[in-house]
N, C-alpha and C positions, 0 to 999 in steps of 0.2 A: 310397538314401542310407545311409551309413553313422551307427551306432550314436548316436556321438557327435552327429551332426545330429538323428536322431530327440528324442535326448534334449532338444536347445535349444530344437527345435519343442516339446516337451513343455514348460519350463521357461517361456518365453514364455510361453505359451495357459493356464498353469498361475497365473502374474504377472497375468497378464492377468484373467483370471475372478477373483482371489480382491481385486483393486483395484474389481472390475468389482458383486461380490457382497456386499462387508465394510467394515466401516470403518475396518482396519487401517493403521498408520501407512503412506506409501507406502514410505518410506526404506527402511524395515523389510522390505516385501515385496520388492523389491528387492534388496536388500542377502542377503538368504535364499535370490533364486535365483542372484544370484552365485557364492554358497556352494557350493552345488551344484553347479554347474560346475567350480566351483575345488576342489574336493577331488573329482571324477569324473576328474578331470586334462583336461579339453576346453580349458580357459584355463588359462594358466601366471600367477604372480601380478603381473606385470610387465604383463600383458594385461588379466587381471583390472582391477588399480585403476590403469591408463594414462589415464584419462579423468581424473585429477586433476590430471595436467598438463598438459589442453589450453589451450591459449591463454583459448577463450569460456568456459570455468568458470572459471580466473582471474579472468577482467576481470570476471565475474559477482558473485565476492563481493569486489573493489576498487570497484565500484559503489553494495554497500549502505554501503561507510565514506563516502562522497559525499554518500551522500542522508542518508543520517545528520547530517554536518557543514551540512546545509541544513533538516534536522530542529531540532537543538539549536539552532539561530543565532536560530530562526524565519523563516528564509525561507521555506519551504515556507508557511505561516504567512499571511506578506505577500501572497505569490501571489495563496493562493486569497481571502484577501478581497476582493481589489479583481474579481475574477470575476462575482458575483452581482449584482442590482440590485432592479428592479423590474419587473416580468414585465407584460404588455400580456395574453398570455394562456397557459393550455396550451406551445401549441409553440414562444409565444417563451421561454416558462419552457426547454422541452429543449433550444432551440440556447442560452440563456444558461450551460446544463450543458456539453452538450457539446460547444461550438465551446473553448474553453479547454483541458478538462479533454483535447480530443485533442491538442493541441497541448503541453504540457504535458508527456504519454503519450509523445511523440516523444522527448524528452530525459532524462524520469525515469522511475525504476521505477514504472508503475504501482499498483503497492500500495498505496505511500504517499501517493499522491495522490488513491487511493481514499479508502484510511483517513483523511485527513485533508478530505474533502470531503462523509462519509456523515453526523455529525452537524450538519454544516451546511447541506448541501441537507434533512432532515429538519425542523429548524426554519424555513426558508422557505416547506418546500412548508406546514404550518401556519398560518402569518403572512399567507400569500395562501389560504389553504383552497386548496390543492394535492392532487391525489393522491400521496401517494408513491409508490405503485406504479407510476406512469407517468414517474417522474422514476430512480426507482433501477436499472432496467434499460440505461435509455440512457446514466447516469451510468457503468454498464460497460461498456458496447460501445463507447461513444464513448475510455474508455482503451485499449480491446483495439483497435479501429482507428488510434490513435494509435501504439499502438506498432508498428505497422506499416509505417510510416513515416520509422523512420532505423533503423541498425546498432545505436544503443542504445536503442531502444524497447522492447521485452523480452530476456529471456535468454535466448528462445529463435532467434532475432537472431544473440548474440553465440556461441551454443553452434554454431549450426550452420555458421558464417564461419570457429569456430574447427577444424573438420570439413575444412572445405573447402582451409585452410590446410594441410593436414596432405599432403590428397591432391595439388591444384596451388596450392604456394605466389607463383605470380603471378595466380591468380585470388580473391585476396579482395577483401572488398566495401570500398568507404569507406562516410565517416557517410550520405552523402545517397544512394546508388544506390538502394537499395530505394525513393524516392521516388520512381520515373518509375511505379510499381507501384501503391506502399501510397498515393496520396496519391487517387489515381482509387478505389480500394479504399474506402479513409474518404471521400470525399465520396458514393459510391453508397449506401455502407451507412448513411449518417446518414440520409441523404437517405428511403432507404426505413424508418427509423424514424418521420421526422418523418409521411412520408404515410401508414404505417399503423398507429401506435400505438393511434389512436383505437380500433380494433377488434381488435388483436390482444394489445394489455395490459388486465390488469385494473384495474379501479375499485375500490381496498381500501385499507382502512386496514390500516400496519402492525403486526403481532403486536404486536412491541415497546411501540408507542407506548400499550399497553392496561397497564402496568405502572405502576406507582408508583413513589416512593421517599419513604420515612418521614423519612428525613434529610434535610430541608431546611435549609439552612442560609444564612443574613442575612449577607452580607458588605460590609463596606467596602472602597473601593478612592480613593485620590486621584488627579486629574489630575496629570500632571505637568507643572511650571513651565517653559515650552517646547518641549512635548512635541508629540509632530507629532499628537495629538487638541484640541488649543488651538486655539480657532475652528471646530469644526468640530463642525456637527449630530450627535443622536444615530445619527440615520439613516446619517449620514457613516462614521463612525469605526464602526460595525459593532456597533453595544454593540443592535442587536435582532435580531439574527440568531446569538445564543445557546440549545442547545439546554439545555431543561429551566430557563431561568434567564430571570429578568426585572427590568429598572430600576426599584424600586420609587420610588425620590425620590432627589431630592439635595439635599443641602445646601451652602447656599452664604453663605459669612459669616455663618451663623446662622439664617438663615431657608432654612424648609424648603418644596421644592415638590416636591408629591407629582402623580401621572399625569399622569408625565412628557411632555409633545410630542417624537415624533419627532424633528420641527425646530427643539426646542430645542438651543442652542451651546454648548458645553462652554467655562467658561471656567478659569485656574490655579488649581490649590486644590480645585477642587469637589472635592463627599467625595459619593462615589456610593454608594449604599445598592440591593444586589443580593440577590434571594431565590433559590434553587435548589440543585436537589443536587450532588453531589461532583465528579462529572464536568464540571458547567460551571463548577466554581470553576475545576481546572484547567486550562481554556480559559479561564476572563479572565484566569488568571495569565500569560498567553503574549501576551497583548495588550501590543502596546506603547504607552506612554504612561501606563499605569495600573500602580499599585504599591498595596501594601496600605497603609490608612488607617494602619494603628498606627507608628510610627516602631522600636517593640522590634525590628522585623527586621532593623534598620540596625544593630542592638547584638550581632546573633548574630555565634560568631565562623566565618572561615570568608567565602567570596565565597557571593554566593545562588545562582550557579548549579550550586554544589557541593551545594544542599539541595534535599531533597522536601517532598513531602505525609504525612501521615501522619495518622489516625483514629487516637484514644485513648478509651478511652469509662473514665471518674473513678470509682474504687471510693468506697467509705465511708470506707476510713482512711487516703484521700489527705488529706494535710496542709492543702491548699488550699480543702478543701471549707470552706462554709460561711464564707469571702472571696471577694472582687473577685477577680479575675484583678490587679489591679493590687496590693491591700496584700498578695494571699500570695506577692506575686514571683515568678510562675509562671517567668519566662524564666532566671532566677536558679536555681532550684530543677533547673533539667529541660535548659537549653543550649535550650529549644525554644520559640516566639512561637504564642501560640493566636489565628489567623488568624477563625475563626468557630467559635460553640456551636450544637448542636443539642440541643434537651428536646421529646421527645414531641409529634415535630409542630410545635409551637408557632414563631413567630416572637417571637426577644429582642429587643425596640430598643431595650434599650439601648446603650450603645457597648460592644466590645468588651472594654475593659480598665476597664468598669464591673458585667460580670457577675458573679454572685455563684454561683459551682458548687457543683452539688447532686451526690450519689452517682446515677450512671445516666450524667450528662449527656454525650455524643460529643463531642472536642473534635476542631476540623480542627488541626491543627499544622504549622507551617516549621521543620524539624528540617536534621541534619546527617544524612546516610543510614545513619550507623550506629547511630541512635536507634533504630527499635524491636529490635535486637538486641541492644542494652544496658540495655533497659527492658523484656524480654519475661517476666522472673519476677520484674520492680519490684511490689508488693501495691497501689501506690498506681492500678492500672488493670488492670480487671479484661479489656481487651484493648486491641491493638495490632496495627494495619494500615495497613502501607507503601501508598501511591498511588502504580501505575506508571507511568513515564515523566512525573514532574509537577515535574520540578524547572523552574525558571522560564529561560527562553529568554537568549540572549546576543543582545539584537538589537543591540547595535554592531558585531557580527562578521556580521552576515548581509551586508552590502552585499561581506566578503570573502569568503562563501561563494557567491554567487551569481556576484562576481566569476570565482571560480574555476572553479565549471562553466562560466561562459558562453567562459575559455581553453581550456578544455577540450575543448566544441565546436569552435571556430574550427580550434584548431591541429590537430585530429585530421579535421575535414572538410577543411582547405586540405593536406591529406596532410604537414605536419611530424613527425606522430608515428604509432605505430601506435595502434589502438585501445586497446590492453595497455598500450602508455607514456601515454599520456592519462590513462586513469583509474588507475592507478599515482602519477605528478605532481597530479595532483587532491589522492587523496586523503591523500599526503604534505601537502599545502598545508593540506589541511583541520586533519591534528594539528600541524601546525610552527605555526599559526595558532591556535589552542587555538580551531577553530571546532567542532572534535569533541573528546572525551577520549579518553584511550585507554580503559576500559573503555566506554565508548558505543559505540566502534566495532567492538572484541570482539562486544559484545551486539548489533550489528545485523547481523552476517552471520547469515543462514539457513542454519544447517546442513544443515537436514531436507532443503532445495531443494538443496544443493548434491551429498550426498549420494545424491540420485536422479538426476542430472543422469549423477555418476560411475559409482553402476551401471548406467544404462540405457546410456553406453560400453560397458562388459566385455559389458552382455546383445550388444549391437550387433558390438560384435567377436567373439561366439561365432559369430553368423547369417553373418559373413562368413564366418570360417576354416571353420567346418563344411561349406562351399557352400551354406546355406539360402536367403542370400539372392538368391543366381545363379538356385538354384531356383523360388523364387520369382520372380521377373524373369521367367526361359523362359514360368512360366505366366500370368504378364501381357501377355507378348507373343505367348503362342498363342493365346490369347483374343481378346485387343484387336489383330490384325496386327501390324503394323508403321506404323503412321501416327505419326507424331511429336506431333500434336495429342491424339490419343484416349491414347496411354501420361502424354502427360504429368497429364490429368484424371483420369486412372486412379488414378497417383502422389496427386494433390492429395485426390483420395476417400477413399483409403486413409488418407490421414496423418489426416481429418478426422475420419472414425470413428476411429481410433487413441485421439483426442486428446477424442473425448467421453468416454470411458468411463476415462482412466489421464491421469497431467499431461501436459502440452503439450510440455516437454522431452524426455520420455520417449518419448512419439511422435516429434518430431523424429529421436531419437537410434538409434530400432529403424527408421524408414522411409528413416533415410539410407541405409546401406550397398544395398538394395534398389533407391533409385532411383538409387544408383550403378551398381547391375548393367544395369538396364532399359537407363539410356542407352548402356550398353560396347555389350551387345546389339545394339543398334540401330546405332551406330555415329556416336552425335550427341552435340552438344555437356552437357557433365555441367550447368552451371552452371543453365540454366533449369529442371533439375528441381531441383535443389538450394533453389532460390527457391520452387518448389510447395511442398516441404514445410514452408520456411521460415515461407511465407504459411498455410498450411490449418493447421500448428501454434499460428500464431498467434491468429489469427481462429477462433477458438472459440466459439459461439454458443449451441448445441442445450440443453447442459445444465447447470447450475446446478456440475457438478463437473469439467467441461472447464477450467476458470479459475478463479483464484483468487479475481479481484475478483468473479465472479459469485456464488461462495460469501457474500464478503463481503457483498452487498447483497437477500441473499435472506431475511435473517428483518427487517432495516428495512423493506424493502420488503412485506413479509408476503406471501410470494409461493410456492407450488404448485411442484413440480415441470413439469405441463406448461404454465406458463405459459412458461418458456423454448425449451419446444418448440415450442409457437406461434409465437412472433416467431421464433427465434434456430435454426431452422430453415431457413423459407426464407430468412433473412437471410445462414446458413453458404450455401445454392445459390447463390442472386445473390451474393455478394463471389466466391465461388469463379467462379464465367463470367465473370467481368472481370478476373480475378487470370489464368485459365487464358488468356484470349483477349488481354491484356494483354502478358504476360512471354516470349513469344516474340519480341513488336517491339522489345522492348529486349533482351533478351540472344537470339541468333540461335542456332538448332537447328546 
């Protein structure tokens, strides 16, 4: 091999180890060996950052303004409540997880489905004395098998379709092809969750859940007059499946009933009286039907869902001290309505806009989001902290959001649009629709992901131009024969180690050009390795940093290193034999 191939082989393996050994950003590492090449002259800059105008990076960050716009509306929201129930036992608790949440996985970015299902299966598995740790593993595989199963299930889906478009633009995939695949894939792999969890998850309680929080905070919330929680049980409307937070009484026309029944009915007006910390305020602030008790917020100016959360903690020569929140006119004073107080632990009852502020005391506050930037060297608070992502939900625009993915799907599985015009038209609908803003939608593209996606192109275009990856190929196929079956396992192995140790993209993105070589070699069809790597990038099991959501549910879940190895081991063998033995029948050698 010439020089330049040496080098890429070096630059890879180089990528490789230091993702594999540190816990340097990936973009970073990435982006550093690019470097490298691009000033050794081996890539020209045009090759270098060509991977930013692929098709699947495109529609990758037109996807997060989507979810985003199903984020803000509270659809997402809506979904996942109506999900949960009441569990019979153990494994009907895991399929109550994971039959939805794959499903789910099929249409949205995992992530966010994640994130928005992690403090809520937490506080269930509680409520039933649940393990968490047998609930937070399957709650990730069951979305990494989900997305498995259409073109927008993950990104690494839409990265490698967009690959493939490059090479034979009459062979890309529509929304449901990978389902004759991914859907055998999810039903084996739950399947052998369900039967073996018992002994190959642990029995532990999560790290997390061993934490405090000193600020607890008493809030009011009223029903609202027509509000789709009218008539309907506590149990109903979801108001005990909040994490950190519990209904301590309501009041209702004056009289107070305290431990509360489940299957007591929510009627107009009731004024709900909540205990918990900060985080689960803003999850009941997202609930629909419920608004905060004090009417001041209806005075601020500005729409609410232009406003956040915000922590203030009251110096000594705040003007307010030593009044009511009501005679020192806090809302007047500040543009900002104090939601609930926190003093040393303690619970205040009395009403809000009857507390009497002391210097120390933490106020929750419904500001305009440029409050604590214009109140950051006010004396009147000896600190100030923005609460992210807590501005209150637009749920009259969710049925438009939800709307709109569900077009979305339709027209891009009944082949009207490409995958790229689909989610393009989405997420135009989303801001024309003010179901997203334009800075929300800014703020939800991932850079960092999108940025690794782009370098691990250029790494990927080096291992072609060099001949590395031909190279490679010859020594795949001098080993392995020539059999069509064993190159293709070979392929799916490859990517799945790739994809333990560095992200899933990135694997995708360095094992494509190689199991492009394999199949030229052989002189068989490209497309079913293409789908190997698709699938083994996908289905990530082994290690807690193969996947994102595994990362995610590894300190709720309080959970070891090799406990992933345990299950999500043989779980990566068996998907992979049915994946391998599978994708031949449907797309032919």
């Amino acid at each position: 091999m010439a020089w330049e191939a040496w080098l890429t082989v070096s630059v890879v393996i180089g990528v490789l180890g230091v993702l594999s050994v540190t816990r340097l950003a990936p973009d970073m590492v990435f982006l550093a060996g690019l470097t490298v090449l691009l000033v050794a002259g081996v890539l020209t800059p045009s090759e270098a950052f060509g991977g930013l105008a692929n098709q699947g990076l495109i529609t990758v960050a037109v996807l997060y303004v989507v979810v985003a716009g199903l984020e803000q509306t509270g659809g997402i929201h809506w979904i996942v409540h109506r999900i949960l129930g009441k569990p019979r036992s153990l494994a009907h608790a895991q399929v109550r997880v994971m039959s939805p949440v794959a499903f789910l996985s099929a249409f949205l970015n995992n992530t966010p489905v994640v994130a928005m299902l992690i403090p809520a299966v937490s506080a269930w598995a509680r409520k039933f004395n649940l393990p968490a740790s047998r609930l937070m593993i399957p709650l990730s595989y069951a979305a990494i098998l989900g997305g498995t199963c259409t073109l927008i299930g993950t990104s690494t889906n839409l990265v490698i379709n967009g690959l493939i478009l490059e090479r034979t633009p009459d062979d890309g995939l529509r929304m449901f092809d990978l389902a004759w695949v991914g859907v055998p894939v999810a039903i084996v792999g739950m399947g052998f969750i369900l039967l073996t969890s018992r002994w190959l998850l642990p029995d532990r309680r999560p790290a997390l859940s061993q934490l405090g929080d000193p600020r607890e905070y008493s809030v009011e919330m009223l029903v609202d007059k027509d509000g789709p929680l009218v008539g309907r049980t506590i149990e109903e409307g979801g108001l005990r499946h909040l994490t950190g937070m519990f209904l301590a009484e309501i009041d209702r026309d004056g009289d107070v009933l305290p431990a509360v029944s489940p299957q007591e009915r929510l009627r107009s007006g009731d004024r709900l009286v909540f205990v918990g910390i900060v985080e689960s305020v803003v999850e009941l602030q997202k609930i629909r039907g419920l608004t905060p008790a004090t009417d001041q917020v209806f005075k601020l100016h500005g729409q609410r869902h232009n406003r956040t959360l915000v922590e203030a903690v009251v110096s000594g020569s705040c003007p307010v001290v030593g009044k009511s929140i009501r005679e020192g006119q806090f809302r007047s004073h500040y543009d900002a309505v104090v939601i609930a107080v926190a003093r040393n632990g303690e619970r205040l009852r009395q009403k809000v806009g009857d507390i009497v502020l002391q210097p120390g005391d933490t106020l929750l506050l419904e500001t305009r989001s440029a409050f604590a930037e214009q109140q950051s060297n006010n004396r009147d608070f000896f600190l100030i902290s923005p609460i992210a992502d807590s501005a209150p939900p637009r749920h009259d625009r969710a049925p438009i959001a939800i709307g709109l993915l569900t077009v979305m799907v339709a027209t891009v599985s009944m082949g009207w649009l490409s995958m790229l015009e689909g989610a393009l038209l989405a997420a135009a609908g989303m801001l024309l629709t003010r179901c997203c803003t334009v800075d929300r939608a800014r703020r939800s593209i991932d850079w960092s992901v999108l940025l690794v996606i782009a370098a691990a192109f250029g790494l990927g275009m080096a291992l072609d131009k060099t001949g590395v990856a031909t190279g490679v190929a010859k020594t795949v196929v001098g080993l392995t024969g020539d059999g069509a079956w064993v190159n293709l396992a070979t392929i799916y192995l490859l990517t799945a180690i790739f994809t333990a140790v560095i992200t899933n993209n990135a694997a995708a993105v360095l094992m494509f050009p190689i199991a492009y070589a394999v199949s030229g070699d052989l002189g068989l069809n490209f497309l079913p390795f293409a789908i190997a790597v698709m699938l083994a990038a996908s289905a990530s099991f082994a290690t807690p940093i193969g996947y994102q959501t595994n990362l995610m549910v590894y300190g709720p879940g309080g959970y070891r290193f090799a406990d992933f190895l345990r299950i999500g081991l043989p779980l990566n063998l068996i998907t992979g034999l049915v994946a391998v033995l599978v994708i031949p029948l449907v797309w032919n050698f």
